[in-house]
C-alpha positions, 0 to 999 in steps of 0.5 A: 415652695412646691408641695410635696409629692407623697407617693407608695413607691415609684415605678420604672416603665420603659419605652413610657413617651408613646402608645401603651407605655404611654398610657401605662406611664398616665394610669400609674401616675393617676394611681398616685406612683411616682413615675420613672420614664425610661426613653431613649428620648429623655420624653414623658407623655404628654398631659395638660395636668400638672399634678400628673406631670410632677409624678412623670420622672424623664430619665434617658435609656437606652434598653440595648445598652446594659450600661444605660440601663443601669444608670438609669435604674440607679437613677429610679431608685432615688425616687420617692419611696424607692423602685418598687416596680417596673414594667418592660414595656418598650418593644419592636414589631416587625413583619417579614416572610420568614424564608426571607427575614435576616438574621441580623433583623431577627437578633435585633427583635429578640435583643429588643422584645426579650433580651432587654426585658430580661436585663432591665429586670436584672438590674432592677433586682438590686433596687426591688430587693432593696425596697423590700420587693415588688412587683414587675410586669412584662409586657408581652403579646398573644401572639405568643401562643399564636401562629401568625404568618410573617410574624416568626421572631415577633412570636418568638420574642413574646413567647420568651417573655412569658417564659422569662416572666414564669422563671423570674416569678419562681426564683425571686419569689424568696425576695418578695418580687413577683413578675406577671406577664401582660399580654394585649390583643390588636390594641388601638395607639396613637401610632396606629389609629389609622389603620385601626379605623378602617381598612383591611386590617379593621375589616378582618379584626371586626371578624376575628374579635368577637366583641367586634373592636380592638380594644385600646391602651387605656385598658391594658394601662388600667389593668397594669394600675389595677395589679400595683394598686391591688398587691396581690401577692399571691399573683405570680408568674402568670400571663394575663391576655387582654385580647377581647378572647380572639386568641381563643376565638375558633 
């Protein structure tokens, strides 16, 4: 017979089988949370130690689906400890001149980066309430208090989730649930290491950050562990950057 698995609570993380969410999904499971990855894939990030693996729950998602996301959330909650956190980590980036960006691409950002942090988090609600509260941490960006050229509805969605963070973080305070606001820098992922290595881009990020380097998911996934493992609680509504300070760089 397996042992048993003892853990504080579980978490939900969406978009949790790549890049940030990736890494988010690893630290929280190294920190000894059970871990719901919601995916549209049904996927869980890959790692070779099996006391990690037997923490990462697959769980299909779809973010845009309100239905799925409800099923699945439901399916959380029957985790060890019960949905004691979730992190909105799944997100879209897409990069178009504005004059020239459709409509349909600029709902489809919004629906993705804002929209769903909203709905996942509202369903999550029942679920947190009922664990006696939590905490939610939104994955946002400093480009939300950027000016960034062709980059109009990604600033636009990230800005919404900090003021989504600040709204729910006053209303479900009675409940026990406090919402921060994780907000990354130019961060390295398997999905753009490449163009992080050198280049244009890498040229300009050595100029611009002024520690001279991106910084890299496993950071921000630490600080996602750190604000589990600490339970601050009088920690709410804020939104923390982890850019290496470029956005107050002059």
């Amino acid at each position: 017979m397996a042992a048993q698995i003892t853990t504080p609570g579980t978490i939900a993380v969406t978009g949790a089988n790549r890049g940030i969410g990736a890494a988010i999904a690893l630290a929280l499971a190294r920190a000894g949370y059970g871990v719901a990855c919601l995916t549209r894939s049904g996927g869980v990030p890959e790692t070779g130690d099996s006391d990690l693996r037997a923490r990462l729950v697959p769980i299909r998602c779809d973010v845009l689906d309100e239905k799925s996301v409800s099923a699945a959330l439901a399916q959380a909650a029957k985790g060890a400890g019960g949905l004691i956190g979730l992190v909105n980590n799944a997100g879209l980036h897409t990069d178009a001149k504005s004059a020239e960006l459709a409509t349909a691409d600029y709902e489809r950002l919004m629906a993705i980066n804002a929209t769903a942090v909203f709905v996942v988090a509202r369903e999550a609600h029942p679920h947190l309430v009922r664990a006696g509260g939590g905490l939610i941490v939104n994955i946002g960006s400093f480009f939300d208090k950027l000016g960034v050229k062709r980059n109009l509805a990604y600033c636009a969605s990230k800005a919404a989730v900090g003021a989504i963070t600040r709204c729910l973080a006053v209303e479900w305070a009675a409940d026990n649930i406090r919402v921060v606001d994780v907000a990354p820098g130019y961060i390295v992922t398997d999905l753009n290491r490449e163009m992080m290595a050198a280049g244009p881009l890498r040229a300009y990020l050595d100029k611009r950050i002024p520690r001279g380097e991106p910084g890299s998911a496993d950071e921000v996934a630490r600080l996602v562990a750190a604000l589990y493992r600490e339970d601050l609680r009088f920690l709410s509504g804020e939104t923390i950057y982890i850019d290496g300070a470029q956005g107050i760089a002059h």
